[in-house]
C-alpha positions as CSV (number, residue, x, y, z in Angstrom):
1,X,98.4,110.6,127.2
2,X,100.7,107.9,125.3
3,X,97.8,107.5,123.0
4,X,97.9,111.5,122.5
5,X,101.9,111.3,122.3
6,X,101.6,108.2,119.7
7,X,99.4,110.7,117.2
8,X,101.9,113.3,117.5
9,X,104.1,113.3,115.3
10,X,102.3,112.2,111.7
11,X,99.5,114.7,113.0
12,X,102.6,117.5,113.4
13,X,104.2,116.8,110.1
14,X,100.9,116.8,108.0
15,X,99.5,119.8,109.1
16,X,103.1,121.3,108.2
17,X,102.6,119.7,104.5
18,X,99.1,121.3,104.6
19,X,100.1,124.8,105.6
20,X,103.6,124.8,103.6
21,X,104.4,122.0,100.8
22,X,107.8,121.5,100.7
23,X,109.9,123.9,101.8
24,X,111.7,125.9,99.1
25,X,114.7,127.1,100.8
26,X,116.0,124.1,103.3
27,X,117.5,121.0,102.4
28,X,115.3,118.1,101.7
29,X,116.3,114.4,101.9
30,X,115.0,113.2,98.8
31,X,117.7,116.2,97.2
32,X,120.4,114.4,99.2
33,X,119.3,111.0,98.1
34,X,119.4,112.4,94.6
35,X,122.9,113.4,95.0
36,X,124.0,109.9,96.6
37,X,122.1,107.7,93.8
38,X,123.8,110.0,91.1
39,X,127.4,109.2,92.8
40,X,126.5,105.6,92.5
41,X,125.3,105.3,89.0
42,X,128.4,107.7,87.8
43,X,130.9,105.2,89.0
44,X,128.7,101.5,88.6
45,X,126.8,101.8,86.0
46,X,129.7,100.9,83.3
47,X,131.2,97.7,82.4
48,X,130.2,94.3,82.6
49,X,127.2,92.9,85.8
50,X,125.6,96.0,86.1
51,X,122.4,94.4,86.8
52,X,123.7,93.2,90.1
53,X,125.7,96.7,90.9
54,X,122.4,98.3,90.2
55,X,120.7,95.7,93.1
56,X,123.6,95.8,95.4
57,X,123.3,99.9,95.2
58,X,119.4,99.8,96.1
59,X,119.7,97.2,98.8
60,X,122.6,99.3,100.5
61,X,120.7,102.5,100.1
62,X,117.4,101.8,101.3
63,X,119.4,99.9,104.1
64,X,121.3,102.3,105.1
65,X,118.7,105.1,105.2
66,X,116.2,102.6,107.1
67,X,119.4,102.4,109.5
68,X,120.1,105.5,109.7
69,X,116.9,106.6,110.9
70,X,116.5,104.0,113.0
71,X,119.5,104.9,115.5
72,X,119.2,108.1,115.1
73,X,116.2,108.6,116.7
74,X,116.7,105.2,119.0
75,X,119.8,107.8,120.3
76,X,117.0,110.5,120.8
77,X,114.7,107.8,122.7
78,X,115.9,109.5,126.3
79,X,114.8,112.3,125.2
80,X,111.2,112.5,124.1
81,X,110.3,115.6,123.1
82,X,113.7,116.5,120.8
83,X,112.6,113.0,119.1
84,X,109.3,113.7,118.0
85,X,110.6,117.2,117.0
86,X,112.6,115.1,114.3
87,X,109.8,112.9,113.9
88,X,107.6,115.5,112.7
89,X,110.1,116.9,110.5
90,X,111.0,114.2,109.0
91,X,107.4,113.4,108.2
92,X,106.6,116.8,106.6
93,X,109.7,115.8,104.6
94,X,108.0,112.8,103.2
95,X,105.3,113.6,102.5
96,X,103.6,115.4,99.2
97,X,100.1,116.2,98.8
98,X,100.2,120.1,99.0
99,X,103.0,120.4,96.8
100,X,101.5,117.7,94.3
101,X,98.2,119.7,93.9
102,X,99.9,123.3,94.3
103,X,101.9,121.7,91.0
104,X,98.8,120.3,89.5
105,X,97.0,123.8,89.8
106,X,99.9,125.6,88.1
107,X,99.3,123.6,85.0
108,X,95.4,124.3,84.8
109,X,96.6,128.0,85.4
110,X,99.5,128.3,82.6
111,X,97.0,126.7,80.0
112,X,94.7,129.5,80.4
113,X,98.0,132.0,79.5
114,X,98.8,129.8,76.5
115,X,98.9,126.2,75.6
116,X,103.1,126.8,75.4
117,X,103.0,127.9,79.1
118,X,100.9,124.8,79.9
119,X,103.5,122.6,78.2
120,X,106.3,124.1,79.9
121,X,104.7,123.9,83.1
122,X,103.7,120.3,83.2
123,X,107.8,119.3,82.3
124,X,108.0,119.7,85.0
125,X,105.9,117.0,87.0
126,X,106.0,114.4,84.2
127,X,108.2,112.3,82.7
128,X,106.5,111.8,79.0
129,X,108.1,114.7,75.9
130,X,105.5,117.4,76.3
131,X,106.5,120.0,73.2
132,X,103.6,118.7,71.2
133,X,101.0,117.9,73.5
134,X,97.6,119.7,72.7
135,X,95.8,121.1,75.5
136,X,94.2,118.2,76.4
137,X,96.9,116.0,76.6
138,X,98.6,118.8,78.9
139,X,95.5,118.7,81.5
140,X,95.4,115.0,81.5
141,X,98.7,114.2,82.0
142,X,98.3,117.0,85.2
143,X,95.7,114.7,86.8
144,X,97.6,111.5,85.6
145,X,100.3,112.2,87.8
146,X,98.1,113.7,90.6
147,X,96.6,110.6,90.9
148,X,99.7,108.5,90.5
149,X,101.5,110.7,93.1
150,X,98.4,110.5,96.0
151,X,100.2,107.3,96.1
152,X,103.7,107.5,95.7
153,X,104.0,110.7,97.5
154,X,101.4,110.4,100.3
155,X,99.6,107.3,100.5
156,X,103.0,104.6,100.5
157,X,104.9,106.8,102.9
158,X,102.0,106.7,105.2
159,X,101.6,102.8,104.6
160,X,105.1,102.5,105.3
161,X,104.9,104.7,108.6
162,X,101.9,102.5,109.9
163,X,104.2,99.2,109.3
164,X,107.7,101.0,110.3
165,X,107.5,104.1,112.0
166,X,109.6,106.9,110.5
167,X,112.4,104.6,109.4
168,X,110.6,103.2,107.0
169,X,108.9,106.1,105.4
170,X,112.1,107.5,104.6
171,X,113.4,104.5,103.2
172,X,110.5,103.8,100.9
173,X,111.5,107.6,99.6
174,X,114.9,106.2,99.1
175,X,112.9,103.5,97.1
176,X,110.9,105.7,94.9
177,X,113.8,108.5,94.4
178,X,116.1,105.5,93.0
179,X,112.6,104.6,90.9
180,X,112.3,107.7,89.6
181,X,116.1,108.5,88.7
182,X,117.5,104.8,87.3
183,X,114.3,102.6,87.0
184,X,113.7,103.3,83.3
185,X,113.6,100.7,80.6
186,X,116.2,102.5,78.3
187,X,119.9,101.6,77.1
188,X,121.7,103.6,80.0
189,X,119.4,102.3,83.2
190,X,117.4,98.8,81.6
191,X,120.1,96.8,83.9
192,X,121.9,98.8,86.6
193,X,117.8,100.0,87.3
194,X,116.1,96.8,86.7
195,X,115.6,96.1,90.8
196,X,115.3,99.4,91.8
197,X,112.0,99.5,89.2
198,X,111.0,96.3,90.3
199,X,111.6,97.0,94.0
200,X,109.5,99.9,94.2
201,X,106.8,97.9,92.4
202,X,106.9,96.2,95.3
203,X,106.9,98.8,97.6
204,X,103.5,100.5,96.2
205,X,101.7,97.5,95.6
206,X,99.1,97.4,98.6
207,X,99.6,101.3,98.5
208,X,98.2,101.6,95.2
209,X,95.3,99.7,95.6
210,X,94.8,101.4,98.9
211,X,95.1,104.6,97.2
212,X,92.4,104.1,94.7
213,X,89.5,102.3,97.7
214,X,89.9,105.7,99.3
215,X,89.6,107.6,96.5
216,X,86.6,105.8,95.5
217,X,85.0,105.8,99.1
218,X,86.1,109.6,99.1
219,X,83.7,109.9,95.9
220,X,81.0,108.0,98.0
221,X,80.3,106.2,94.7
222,X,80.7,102.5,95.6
223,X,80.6,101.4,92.1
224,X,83.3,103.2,90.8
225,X,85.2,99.9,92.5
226,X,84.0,97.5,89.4
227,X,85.6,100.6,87.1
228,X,88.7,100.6,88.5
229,X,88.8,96.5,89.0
230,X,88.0,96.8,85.1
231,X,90.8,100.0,83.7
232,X,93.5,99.6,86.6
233,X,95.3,96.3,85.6
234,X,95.4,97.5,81.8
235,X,98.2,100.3,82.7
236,X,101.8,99.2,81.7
237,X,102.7,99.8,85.5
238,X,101.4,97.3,88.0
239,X,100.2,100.4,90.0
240,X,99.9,103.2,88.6
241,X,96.5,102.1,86.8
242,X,94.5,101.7,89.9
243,X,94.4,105.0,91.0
244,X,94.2,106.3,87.5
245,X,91.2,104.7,87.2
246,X,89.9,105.7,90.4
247,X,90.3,109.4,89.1
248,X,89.1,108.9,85.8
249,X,86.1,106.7,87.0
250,X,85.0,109.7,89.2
251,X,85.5,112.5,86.6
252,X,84.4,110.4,84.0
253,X,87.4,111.0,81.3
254,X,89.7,109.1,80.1
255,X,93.4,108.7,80.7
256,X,96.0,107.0,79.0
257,X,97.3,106.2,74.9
258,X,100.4,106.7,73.2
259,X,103.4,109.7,74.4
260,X,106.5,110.2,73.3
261,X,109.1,109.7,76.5
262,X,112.8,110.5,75.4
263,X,112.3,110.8,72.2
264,X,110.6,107.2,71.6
265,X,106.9,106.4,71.2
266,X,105.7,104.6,74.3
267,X,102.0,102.8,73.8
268,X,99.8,102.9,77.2
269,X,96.1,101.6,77.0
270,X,93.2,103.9,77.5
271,X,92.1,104.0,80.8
272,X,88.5,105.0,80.8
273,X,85.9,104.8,77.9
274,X,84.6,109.4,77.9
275,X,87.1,110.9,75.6
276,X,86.3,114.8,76.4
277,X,88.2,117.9,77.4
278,X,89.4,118.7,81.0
279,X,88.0,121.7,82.8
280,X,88.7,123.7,85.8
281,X,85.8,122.2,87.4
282,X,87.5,118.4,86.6
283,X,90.8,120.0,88.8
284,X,88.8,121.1,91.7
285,X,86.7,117.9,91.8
286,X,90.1,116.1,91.6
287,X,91.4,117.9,93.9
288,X,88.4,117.3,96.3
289,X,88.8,113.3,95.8
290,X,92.9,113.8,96.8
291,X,92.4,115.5,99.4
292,X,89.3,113.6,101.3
293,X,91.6,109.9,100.5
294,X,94.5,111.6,101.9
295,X,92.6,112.4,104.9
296,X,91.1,109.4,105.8
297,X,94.9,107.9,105.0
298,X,95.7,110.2,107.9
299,X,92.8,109.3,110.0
300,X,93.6,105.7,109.9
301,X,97.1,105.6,110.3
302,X,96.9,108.1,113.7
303,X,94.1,105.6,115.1
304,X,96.5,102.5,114.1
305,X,99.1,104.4,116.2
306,X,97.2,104.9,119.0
307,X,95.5,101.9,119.5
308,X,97.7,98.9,118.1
């Protein structure tokens, strides 16, 4: 029965992400995270040692939320059923897969309206200028970032919840959101974001590399490991190329080259050798891949709960 009890509440807030995504219309923590990194950065990030405000503001975020968590549902301990009640929630909070691919899907779907709806559709899940992309570019940098965010948005929180429990799944999100919103190398964040970036470089190392094993044992194509030991260190990011390369080893494309972001020209290497058009058939076989390494994720961190 503990075993059983143990499972409960990562099997609870998965199957929530599987039959909902995140919910549309209640407040979500990484919105409130948002908000309270924003506050930060308005009244830091001027003046003179902002590299060290920018590291004093992750270290007391990520504390706090790790805190946070911790006593809140230490409080709840007496009371076992309210706490995995939270649990769960807070789980299906943190984690992304069905909204990731339900994302993913809308960009395959808007470039069959028109290449401009494509465009407009994948601003929204990438960080790169996207007026001038050609169809291509659009589809690719779709499965870019669904392989990229298998492991920031499921993978790492569920690496974090095997070491951490709850507490730390949320405050590797606190990690990632501060990534996402200050860890750019530009004149306003280059400083005040420098250990936020580098912290969650940290933070997704082992997840990354996790995230691309699975997604090659999900393909049941062993060799696709030498392809990603080959393509995955040549990314700019120390881990988002591993799972790209798992992705474009398996639908044998190529990922990767030279985007505008902001404005500027930003050069990545190729990852892959095929340079060919993306199909339908790609997304669904992507897709696939995702969703078999997220559930083998799943499966090992319930049977690390039960039984260590």
């Amino acid at each position: 029965m503990d075993r059983i009890i143990a499972m409960m509440p990562l099997l609870g807030g998965w199957l929530l992400d599987l039959a909902t995504g995140d919910p549309k219309r209640l407040p979500h923590p990484v919105v409130w995270f948002g908000n309270i990194i924003s506050w930060f950065e308005k009244r830091l990030n001027r003046g003179m040692s902002r590299r060290i405000k920018g590291a004093l503001t992750a270290i007391i975020l990520v504390g706090a939320v790790y805190a946070t968590a911790w006593l809140l549902l230490h409080a709840l301990a007496p009371r076992r059923a309210l706490q995995i009640c939270i649990e769960v929630i807070l789980i299906y909070y943190c984690l992304a897969g069905t909204t990731l691919i339900r994302e993913v899907k809308c960009v395959f779907t808007a470039c069959r309206r028109s290449l401009d709806d494509g465009r407009r559709q994948v601003a929204r899940i990438v960080g790169r200028d996207t007026a001038a992309l050609s169809d291509r570019e659009v589809k690719t940098a779709a499965l870019e970032t669904l392989a990229e965010n298998l492991s920031d948005g499921v993978i790492a929180p569920l690496f974090w919840y095997a070491l951490l429990g709850v507490p730390g799944m949320l405050a590797y999100k606190m990690v990632n959101t501060l990534d996402s919103m200050i860890g750019y190398r530009n004149e306003r964040y280059a400083d005040f974001g420098c250990f936020a970036a580098r912290l969650d470089d940290a933070a997704n190392w082992i997840p990354a590399r996790v995230t691309a094993a699975l997604m090659v044992i999900a393909t049941g194509r062993p060799g696709l490991f030498s392809f990603v030991a080959r393509f995955g260190p040549e990314h700019a990011s120390p881990n988002s190329g591993y799972p790209e390369a798992a992705l474009a080893g398996a639908l044998d494309c190529r990922f990767g080259g030279t985007h505008d972001y902001f404005g500027q020209p930003v050069y990545k290497p190729y990852i892959g050798v095929t340079d060919r058009p993306l199909t339908d058939a790609d997304l669904h076989r992507a897709v696939r891949i995702c969703r078999t390494a997220e559930t083998l994720a799943v499966a090992i961190v319930l049977a690390i709960k039960a039984f260590v």
